[in-house]
VOKE-711303 format. One record per residue: residue number from 1; residue in three letters; x, y, z of N, C-alpha, C in turn. Coordinates in steps of 0.2 Angstrom, whole numbers, always signed. Example, Ala and Ser with C-alpha at 12.3 -4.5 7.8 and 13.67 -1.06 7.14 Angstrom:
BEGIN
{atom 1; "ALA"; {+66; -28; +39}; {+62; -22; +39}; {+66; -16; +39}},
{atom 2; "SER"; {+64; -11; +35}; {+68; -5; +36}; {+64; +0; +39}},
END
This chain:
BEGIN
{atom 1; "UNK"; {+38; -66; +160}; {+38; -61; +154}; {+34; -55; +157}},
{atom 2; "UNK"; {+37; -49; +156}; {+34; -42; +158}; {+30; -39; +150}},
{atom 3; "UNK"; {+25; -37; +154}; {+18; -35; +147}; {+18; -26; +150}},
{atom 4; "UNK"; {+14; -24; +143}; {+14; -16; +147}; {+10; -12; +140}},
{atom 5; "UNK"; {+5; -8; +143}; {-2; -7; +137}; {+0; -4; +133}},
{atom 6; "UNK"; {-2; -3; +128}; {+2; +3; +123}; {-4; +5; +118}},
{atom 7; "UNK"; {-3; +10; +114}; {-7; +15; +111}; {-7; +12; +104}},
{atom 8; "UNK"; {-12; +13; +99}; {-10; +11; +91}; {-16; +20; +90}},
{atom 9; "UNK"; {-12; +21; +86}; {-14; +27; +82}; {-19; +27; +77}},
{atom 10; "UNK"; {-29; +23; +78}; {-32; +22; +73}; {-37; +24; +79}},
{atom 11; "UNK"; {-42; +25; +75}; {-50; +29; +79}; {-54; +20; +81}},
{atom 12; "UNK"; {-59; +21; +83}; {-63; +14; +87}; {-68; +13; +79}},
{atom 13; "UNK"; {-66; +18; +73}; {-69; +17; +67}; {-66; +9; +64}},
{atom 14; "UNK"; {-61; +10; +63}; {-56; +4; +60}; {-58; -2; +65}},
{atom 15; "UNK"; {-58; -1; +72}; {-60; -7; +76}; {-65; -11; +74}},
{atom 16; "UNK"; {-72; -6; +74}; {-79; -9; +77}; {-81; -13; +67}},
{atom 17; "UNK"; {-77; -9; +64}; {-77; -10; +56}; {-75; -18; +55}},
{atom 18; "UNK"; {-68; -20; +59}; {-65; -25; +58}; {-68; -30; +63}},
{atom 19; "UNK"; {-71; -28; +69}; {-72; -34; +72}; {-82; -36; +69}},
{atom 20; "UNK"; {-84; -30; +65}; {-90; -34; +63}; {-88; -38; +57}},
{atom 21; "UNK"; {-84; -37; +57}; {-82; -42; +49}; {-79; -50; +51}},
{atom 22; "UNK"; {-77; -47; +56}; {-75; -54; +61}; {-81; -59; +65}},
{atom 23; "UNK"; {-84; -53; +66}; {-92; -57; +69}; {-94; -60; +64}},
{atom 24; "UNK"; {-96; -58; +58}; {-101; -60; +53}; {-97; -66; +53}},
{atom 25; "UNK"; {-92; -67; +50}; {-88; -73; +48}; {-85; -79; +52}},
{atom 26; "UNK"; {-89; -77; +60}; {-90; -82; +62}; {-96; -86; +64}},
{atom 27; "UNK"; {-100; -80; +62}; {-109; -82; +61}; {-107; -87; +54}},
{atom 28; "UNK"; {-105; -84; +50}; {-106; -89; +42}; {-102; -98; +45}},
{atom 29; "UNK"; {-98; -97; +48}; {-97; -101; +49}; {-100; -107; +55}},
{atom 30; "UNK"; {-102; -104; +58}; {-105; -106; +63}; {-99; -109; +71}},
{atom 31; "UNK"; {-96; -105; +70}; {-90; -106; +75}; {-93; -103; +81}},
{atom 32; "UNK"; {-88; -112; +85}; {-89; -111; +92}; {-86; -105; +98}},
{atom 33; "UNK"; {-81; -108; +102}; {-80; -102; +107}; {-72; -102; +104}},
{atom 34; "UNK"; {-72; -95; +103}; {-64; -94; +103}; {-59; -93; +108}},
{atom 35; "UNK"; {-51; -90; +109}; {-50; -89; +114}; {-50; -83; +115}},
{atom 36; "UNK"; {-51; -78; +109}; {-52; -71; +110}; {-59; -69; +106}},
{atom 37; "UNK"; {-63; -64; +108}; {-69; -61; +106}; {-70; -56; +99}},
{atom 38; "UNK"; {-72; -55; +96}; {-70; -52; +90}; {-64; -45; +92}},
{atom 39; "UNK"; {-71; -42; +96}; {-66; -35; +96}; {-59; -36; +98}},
{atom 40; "UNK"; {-57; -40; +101}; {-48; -45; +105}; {-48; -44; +100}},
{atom 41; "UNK"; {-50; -48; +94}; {-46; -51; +89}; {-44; -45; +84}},
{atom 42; "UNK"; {-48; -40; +83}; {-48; -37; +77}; {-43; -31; +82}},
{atom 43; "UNK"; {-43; -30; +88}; {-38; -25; +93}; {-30; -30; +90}},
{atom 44; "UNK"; {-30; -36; +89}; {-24; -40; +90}; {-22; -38; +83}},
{atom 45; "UNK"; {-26; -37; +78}; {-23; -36; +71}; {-22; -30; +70}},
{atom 46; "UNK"; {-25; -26; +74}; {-26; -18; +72}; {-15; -16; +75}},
{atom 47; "UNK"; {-15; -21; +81}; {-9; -18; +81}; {-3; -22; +77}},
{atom 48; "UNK"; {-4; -27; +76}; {+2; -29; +71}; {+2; -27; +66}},
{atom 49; "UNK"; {-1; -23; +61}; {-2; -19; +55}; {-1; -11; +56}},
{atom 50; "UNK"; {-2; -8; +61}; {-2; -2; +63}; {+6; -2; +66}},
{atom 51; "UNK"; {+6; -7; +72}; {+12; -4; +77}; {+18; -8; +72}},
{atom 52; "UNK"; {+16; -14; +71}; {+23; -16; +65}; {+25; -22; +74}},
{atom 53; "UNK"; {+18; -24; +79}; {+21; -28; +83}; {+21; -35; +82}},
{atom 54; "UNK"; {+28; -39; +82}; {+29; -45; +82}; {+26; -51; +87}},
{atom 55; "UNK"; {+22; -57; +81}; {+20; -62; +84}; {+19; -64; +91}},
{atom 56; "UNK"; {+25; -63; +91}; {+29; -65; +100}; {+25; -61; +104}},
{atom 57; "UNK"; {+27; -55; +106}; {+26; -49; +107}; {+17; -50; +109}},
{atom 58; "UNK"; {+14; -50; +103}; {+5; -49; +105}; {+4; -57; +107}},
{atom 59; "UNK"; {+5; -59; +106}; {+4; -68; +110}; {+3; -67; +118}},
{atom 60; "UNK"; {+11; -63; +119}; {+13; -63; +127}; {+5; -57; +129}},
{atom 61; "UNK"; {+7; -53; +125}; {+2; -46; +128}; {-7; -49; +128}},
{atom 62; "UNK"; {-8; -54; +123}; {-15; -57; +122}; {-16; -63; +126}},
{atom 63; "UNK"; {-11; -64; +129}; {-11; -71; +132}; {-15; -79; +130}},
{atom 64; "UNK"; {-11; -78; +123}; {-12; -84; +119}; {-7; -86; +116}},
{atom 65; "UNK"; {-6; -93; +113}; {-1; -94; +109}; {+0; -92; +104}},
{atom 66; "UNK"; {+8; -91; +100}; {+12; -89; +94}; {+6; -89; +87}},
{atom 67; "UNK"; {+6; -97; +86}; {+1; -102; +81}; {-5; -96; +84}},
{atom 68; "UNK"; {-9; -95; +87}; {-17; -94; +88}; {-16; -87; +86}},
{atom 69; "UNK"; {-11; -85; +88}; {-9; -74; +88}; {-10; -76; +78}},
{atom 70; "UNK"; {-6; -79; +76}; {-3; -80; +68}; {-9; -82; +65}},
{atom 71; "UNK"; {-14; -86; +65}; {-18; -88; +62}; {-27; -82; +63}},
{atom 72; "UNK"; {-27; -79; +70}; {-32; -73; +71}; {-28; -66; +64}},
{atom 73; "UNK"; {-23; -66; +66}; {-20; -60; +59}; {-22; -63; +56}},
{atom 74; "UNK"; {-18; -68; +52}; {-21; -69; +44}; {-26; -70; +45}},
{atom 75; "UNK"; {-32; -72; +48}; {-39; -72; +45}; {-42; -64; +44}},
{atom 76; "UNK"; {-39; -62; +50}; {-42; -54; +50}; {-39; -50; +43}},
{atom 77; "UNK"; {-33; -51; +42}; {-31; -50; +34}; {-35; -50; +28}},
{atom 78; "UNK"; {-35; -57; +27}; {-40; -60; +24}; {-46; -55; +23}},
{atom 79; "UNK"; {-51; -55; +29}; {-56; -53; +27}; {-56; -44; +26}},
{atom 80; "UNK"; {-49; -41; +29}; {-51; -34; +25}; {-49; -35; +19}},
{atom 81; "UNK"; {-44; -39; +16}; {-42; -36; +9}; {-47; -40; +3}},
{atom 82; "UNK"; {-49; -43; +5}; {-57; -45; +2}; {-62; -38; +0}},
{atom 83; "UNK"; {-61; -33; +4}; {-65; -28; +2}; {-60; -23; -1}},
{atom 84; "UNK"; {-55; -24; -2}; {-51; -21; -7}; {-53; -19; -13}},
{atom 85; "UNK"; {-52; -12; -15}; {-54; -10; -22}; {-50; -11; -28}},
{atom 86; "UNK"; {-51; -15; -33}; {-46; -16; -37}; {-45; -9; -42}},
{atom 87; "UNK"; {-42; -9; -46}; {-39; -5; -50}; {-46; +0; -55}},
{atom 88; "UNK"; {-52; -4; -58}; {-57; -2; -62}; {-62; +0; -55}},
{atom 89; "UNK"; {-61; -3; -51}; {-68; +2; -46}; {-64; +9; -42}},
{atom 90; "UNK"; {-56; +6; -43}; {-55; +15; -40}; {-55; +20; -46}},
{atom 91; "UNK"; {-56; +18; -52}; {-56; +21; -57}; {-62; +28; -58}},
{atom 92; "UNK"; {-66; +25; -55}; {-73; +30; -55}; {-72; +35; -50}},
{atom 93; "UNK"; {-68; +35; -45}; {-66; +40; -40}; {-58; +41; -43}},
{atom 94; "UNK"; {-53; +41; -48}; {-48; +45; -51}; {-50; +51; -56}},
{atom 95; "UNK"; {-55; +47; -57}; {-58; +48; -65}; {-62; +55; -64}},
{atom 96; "UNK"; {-62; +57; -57}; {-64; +62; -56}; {-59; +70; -53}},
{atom 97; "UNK"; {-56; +65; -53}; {-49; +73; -51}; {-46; +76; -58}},
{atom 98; "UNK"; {-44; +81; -53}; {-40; +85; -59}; {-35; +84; -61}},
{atom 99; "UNK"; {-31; +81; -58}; {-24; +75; -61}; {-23; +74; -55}},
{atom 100; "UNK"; {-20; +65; -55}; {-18; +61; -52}; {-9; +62; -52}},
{atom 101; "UNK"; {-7; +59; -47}; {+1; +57; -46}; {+3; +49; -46}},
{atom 102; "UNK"; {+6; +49; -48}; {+8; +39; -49}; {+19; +41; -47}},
{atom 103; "UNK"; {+17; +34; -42}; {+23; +33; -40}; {+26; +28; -38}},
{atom 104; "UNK"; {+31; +24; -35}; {+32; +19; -35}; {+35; +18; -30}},
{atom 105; "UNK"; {+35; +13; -26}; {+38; +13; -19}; {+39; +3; -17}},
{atom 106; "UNK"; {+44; +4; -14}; {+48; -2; -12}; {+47; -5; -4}},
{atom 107; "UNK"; {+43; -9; -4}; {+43; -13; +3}; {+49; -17; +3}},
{atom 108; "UNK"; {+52; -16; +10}; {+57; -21; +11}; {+54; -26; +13}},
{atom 109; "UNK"; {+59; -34; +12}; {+57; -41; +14}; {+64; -43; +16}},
{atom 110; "UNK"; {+62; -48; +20}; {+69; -52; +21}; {+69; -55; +16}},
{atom 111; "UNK"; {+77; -56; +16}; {+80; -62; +7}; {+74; -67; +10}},
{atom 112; "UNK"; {+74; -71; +5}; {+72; -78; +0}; {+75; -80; -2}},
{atom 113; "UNK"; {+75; -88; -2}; {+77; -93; -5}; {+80; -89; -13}},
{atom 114; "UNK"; {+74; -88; -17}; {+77; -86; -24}; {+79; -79; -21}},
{atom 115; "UNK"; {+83; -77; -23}; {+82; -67; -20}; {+83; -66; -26}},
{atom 116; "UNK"; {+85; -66; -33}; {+87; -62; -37}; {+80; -58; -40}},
{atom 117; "UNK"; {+73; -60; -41}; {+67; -57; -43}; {+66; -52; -39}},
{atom 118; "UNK"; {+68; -53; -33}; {+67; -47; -27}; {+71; -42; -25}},
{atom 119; "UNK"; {+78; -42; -28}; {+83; -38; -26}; {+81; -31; -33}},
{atom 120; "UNK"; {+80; -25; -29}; {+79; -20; -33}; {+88; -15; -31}},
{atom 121; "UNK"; {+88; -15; -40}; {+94; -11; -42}; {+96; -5; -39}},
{atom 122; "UNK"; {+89; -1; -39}; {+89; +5; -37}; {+88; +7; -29}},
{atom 123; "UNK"; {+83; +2; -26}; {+84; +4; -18}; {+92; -2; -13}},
{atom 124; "UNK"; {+94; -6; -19}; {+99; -9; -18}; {+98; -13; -11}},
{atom 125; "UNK"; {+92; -15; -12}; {+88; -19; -6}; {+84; -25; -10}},
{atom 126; "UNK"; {+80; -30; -6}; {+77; -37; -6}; {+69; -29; -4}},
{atom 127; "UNK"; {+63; -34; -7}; {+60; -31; -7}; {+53; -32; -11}},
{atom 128; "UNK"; {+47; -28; -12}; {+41; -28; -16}; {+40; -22; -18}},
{atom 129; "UNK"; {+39; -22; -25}; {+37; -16; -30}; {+27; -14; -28}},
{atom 130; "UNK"; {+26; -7; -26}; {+20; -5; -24}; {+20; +2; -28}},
{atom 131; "UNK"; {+15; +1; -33}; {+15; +6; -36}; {+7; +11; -32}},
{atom 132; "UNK"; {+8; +17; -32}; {+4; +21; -29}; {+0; +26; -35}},
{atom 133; "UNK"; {-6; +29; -31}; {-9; +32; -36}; {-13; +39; -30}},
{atom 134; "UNK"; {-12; +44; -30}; {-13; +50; -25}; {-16; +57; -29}},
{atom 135; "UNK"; {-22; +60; -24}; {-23; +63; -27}; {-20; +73; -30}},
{atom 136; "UNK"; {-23; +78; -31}; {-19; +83; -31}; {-16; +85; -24}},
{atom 137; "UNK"; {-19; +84; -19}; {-18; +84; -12}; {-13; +79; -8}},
{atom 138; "UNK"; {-11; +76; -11}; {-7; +70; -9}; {-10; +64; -5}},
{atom 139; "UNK"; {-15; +64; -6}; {-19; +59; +0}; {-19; +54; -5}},
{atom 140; "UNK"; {-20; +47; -3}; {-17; +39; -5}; {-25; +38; -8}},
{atom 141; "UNK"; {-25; +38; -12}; {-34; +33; -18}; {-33; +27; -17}},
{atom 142; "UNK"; {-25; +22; -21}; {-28; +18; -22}; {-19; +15; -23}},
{atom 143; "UNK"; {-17; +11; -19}; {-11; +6; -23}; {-12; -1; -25}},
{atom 144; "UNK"; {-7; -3; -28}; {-9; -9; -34}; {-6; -16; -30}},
{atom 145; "UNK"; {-7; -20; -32}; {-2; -26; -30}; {+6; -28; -29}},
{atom 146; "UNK"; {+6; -32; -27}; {+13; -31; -26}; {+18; -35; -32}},
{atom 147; "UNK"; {+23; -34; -34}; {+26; -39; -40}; {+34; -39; -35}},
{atom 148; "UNK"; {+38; -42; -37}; {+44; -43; -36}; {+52; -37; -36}},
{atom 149; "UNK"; {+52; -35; -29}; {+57; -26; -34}; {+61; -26; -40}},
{atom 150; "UNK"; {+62; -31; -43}; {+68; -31; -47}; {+64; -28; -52}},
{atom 151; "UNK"; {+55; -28; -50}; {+51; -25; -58}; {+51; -17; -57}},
{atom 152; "UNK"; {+54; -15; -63}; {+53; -8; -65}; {+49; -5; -64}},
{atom 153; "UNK"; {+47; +4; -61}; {+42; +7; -59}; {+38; +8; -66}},
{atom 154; "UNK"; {+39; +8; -72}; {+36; +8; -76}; {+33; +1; -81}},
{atom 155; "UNK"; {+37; -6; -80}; {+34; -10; -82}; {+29; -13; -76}},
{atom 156; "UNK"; {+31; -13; -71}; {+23; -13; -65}; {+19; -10; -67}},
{atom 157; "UNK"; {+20; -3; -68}; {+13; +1; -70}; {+8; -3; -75}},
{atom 158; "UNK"; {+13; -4; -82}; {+10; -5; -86}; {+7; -14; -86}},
{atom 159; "UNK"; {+11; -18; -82}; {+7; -26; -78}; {+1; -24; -77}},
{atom 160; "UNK"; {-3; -19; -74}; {-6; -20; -69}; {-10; -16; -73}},
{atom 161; "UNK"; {-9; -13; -80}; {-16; -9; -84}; {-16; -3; -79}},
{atom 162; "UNK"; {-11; +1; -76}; {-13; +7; -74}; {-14; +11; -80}},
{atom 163; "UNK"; {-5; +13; -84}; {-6; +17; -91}; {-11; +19; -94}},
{atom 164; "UNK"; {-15; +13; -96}; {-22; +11; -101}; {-24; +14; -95}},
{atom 165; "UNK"; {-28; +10; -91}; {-33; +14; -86}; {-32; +21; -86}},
{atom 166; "UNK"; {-27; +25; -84}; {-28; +33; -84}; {-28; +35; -90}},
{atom 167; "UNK"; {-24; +32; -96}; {-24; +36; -102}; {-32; +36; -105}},
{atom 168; "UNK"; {-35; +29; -103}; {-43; +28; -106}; {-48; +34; -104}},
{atom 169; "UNK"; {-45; +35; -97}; {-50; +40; -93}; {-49; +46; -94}},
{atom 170; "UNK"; {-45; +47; -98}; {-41; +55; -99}; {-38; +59; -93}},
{atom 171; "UNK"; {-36; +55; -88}; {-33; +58; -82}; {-29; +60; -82}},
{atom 172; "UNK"; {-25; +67; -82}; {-18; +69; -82}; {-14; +66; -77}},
{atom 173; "UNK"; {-8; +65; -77}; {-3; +59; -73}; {+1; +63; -72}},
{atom 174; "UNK"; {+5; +65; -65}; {+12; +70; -64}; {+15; +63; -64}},
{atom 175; "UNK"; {+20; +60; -66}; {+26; +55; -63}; {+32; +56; -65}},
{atom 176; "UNK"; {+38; +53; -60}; {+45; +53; -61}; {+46; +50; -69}},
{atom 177; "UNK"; {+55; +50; -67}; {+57; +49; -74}; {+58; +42; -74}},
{atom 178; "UNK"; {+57; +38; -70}; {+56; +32; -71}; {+52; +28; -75}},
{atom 179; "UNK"; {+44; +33; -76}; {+39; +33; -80}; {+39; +35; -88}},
{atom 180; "UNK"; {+49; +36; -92}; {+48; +39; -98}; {+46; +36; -103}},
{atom 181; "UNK"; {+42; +36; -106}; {+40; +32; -109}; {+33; +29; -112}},
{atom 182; "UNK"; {+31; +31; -106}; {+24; +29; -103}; {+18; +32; -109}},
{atom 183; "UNK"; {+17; +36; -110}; {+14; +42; -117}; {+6; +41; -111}},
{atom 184; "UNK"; {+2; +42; -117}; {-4; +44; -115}; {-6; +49; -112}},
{atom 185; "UNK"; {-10; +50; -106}; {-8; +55; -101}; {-4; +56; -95}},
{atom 186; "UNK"; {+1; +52; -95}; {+6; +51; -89}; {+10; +59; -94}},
{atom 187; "UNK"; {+11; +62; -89}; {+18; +66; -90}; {+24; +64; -84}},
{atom 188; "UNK"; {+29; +67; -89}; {+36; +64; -86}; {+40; +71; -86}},
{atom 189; "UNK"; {+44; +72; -83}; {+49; +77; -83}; {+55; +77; -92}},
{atom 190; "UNK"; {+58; +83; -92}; {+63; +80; -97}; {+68; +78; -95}},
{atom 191; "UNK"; {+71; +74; -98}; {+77; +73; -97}; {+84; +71; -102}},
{atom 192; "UNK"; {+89; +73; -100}; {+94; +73; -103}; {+98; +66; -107}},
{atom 193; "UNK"; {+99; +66; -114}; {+102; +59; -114}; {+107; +61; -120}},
{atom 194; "UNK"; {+109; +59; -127}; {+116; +58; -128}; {+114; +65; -134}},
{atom 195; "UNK"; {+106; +65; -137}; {+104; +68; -142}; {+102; +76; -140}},
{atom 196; "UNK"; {+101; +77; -131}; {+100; +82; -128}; {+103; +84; -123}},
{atom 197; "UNK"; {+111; +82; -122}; {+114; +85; -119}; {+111; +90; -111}},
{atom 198; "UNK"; {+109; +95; -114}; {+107; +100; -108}; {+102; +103; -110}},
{atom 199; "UNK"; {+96; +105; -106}; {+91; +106; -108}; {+90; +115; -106}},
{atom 200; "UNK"; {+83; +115; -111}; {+84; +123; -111}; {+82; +124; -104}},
{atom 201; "UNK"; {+81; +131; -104}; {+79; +136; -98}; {+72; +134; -97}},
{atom 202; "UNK"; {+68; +133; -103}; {+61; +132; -102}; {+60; +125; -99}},
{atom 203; "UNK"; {+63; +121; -102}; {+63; +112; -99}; {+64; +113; -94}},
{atom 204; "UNK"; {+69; +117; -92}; {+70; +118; -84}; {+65; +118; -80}},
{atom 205; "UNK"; {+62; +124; -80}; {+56; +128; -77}; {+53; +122; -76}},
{atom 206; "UNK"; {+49; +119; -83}; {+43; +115; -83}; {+46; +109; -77}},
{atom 207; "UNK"; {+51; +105; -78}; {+55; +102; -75}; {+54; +103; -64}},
{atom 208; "UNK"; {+55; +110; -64}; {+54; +111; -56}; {+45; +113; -54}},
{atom 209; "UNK"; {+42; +113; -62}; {+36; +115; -58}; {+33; +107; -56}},
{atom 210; "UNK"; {+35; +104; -63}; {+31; +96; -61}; {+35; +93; -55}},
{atom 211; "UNK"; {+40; +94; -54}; {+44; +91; -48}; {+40; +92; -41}},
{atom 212; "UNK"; {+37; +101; -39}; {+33; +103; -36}; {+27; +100; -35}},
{atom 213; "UNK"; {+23; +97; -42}; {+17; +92; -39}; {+18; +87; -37}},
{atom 214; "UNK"; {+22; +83; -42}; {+22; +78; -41}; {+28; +75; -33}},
{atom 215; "UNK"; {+31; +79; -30}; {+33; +79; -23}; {+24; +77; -16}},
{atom 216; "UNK"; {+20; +80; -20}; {+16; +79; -15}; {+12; +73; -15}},
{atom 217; "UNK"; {+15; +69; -21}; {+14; +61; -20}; {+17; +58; -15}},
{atom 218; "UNK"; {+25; +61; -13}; {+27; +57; -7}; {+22; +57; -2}},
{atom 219; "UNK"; {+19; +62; -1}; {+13; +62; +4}; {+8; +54; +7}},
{atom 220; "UNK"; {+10; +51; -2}; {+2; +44; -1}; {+7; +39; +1}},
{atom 221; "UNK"; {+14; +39; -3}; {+18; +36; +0}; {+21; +35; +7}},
{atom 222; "UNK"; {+20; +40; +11}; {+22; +40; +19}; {+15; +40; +21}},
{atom 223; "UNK"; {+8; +40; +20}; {+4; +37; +21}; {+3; +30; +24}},
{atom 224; "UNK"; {+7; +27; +18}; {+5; +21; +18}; {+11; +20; +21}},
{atom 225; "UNK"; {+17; +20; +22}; {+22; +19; +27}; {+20; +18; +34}},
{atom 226; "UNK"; {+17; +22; +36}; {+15; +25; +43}; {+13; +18; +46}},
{atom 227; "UNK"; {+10; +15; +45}; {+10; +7; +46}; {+15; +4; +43}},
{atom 228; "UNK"; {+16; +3; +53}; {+25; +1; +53}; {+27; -7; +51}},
{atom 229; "UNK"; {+23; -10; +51}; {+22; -17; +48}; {+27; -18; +41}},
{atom 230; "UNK"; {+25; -12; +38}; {+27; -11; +31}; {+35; -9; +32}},
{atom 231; "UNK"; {+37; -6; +39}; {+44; -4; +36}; {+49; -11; +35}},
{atom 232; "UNK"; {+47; -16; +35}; {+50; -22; +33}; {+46; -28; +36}},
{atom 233; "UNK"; {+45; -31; +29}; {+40; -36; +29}; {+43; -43; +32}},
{atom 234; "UNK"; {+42; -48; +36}; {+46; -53; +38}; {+40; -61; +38}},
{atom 235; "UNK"; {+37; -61; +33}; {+33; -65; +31}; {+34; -68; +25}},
{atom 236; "UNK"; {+31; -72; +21}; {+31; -75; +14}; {+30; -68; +8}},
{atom 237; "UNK"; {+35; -67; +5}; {+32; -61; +0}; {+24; -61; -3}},
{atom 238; "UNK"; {+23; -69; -3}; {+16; -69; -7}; {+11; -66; -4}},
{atom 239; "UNK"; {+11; -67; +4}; {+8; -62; +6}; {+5; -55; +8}},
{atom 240; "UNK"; {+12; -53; +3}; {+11; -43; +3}; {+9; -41; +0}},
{atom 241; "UNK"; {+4; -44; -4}; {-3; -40; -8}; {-8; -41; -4}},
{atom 242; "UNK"; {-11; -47; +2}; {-17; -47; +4}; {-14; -40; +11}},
{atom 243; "UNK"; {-8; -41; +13}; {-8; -34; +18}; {-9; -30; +14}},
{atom 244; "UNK"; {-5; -26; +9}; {-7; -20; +6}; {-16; -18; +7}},
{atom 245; "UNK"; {-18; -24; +3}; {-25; -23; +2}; {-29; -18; +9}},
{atom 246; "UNK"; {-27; -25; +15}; {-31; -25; +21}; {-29; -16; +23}},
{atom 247; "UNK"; {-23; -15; +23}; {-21; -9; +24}; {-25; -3; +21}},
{atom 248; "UNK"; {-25; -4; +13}; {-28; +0; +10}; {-36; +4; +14}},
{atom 249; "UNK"; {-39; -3; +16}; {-46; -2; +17}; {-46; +1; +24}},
{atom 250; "UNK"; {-44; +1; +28}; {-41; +2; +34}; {-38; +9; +34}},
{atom 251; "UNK"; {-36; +11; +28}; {-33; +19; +27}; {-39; +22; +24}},
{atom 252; "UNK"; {-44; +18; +22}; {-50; +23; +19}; {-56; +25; +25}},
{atom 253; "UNK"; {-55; +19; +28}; {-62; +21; +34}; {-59; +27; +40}},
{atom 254; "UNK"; {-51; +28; +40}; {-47; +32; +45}; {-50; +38; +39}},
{atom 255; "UNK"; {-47; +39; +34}; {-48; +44; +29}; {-54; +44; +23}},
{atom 256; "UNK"; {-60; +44; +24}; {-66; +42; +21}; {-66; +50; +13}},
{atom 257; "UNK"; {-61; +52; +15}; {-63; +57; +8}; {-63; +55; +1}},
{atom 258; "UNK"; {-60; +48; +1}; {-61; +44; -7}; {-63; +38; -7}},
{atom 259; "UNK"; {-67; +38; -1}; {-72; +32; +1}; {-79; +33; -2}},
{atom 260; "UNK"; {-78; +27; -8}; {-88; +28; -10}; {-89; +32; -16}},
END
């Protein structure tokens, strides 16, 4: 088999970050000689979550086997999404902007056994519901867990106590129209239905201005894409909350302005 070096797009911050977390957690455990050293291990993860490279593929390149490559990821998984922020600790850092953006975005999956929870009507794909939270700048804070795509961008939200969460804090919300409904301080575009036909010229306006902010939430969501892993998940769905996580925190050490 022919091997050949390649580049992953992440500073030696994420590296030295993830392989001390690997060393520690081999101190706690008191383990013997592995067959890669931490920084190996944490360089093997860094590219399957980054490059989006298959099992195979970093085995052959790490010169270990499938099982050993599969089992150093998920633990290195594991221990970044353990420092994942949930939802009330990113709140002390939303709570402080001048409005937020909330969005909704679709990881693809391969089918399942059950596929009907996971087939989302709207992207007309198998997949995971990842609700995102960015700031006026469009740079990624904070996304939530993952639920099933078939769930609405708006009942996600409100599963997971975003709504409350922002309405609590008074944080204005730009979201699509997918969020109608929502009240508190989410705002939503107008829209047209059986009682409002066509909307005025003013609706209008308001309509292209929030369209304009809220466009710069695409931003948190190609973000998070960019870690090519994610353009289609080929794992257990159950475990596309702990990668989201590990990602997360891996996107704040790269990008520390909402870190802390």
């Amino acid at each position: 088999m022919l091997s050949y070096p390649a580049a992953i797009s992440l500073s030696t911050r994420s590296l030295n970050h993830l392989a001390d977390l690997i060393r520690t957690h081999r101190y706690q455990l008191r383990s013997r000689w592995r067959r890669l050293d931490p920084g190996r291990q944490a360089l093997l993860a860094l590219a399957h979550l980054r490059n989006g490279d298959t099992l195979t593929c970093l085995a052959a390149g790490f010169e270990i086997g499938v099982a050993t490559a599969w089992r150093y990821i998920r633990e290195a998984i594991t221990l970044l999404a353990v420092a994942a922020d949930d939802l009330q600790s990113a709140m002390t850092r939303i709570r402080m902007l001048a409005y937020a953006i909330l969005d909704g975005t679709l990881i693809s999956i391969d089918r399942v056994n059950d596929q009907k929870p996971y087939y989302s009507g709207k992207h007309r794909r198998h997949g995971m519901n990842v609700q995102v939270i960015a700031d006026p700048a469009g740079r990624l804070v904070w996304a939530s867990p993952a639920l099933p795509g078939a769930a609405h961008d708006l009942t996600a939200a409100r599963t997971h106590g975003i709504i409350v969460a922002l309405s609590s804090a008074d944080v204005m919300t730009f979201a699509d129209k997918a969020y109608q409904g929502a009240r508190g301080s989410v705002r939503t575009p107008f829209k047209r239905h059986r009682y409002r036909p066509k909307l005025s010229a003013r609706q209008k306006a308001v309509n292209k201005a929030h369209a304009r902010v809220r466009a710069r939430g695409e931003r948190a969501v190609a973000n998070l894409k960019v870690w090519k892993l994610l353009a289609k998940l080929r794992c257990s769905p159950s475990r596309t909350t702990a990668i989201l996580q590990a990602i997360l925190v891996l996107h704040h050490i790269e990008n520390p302005i909402h870190q802390g």
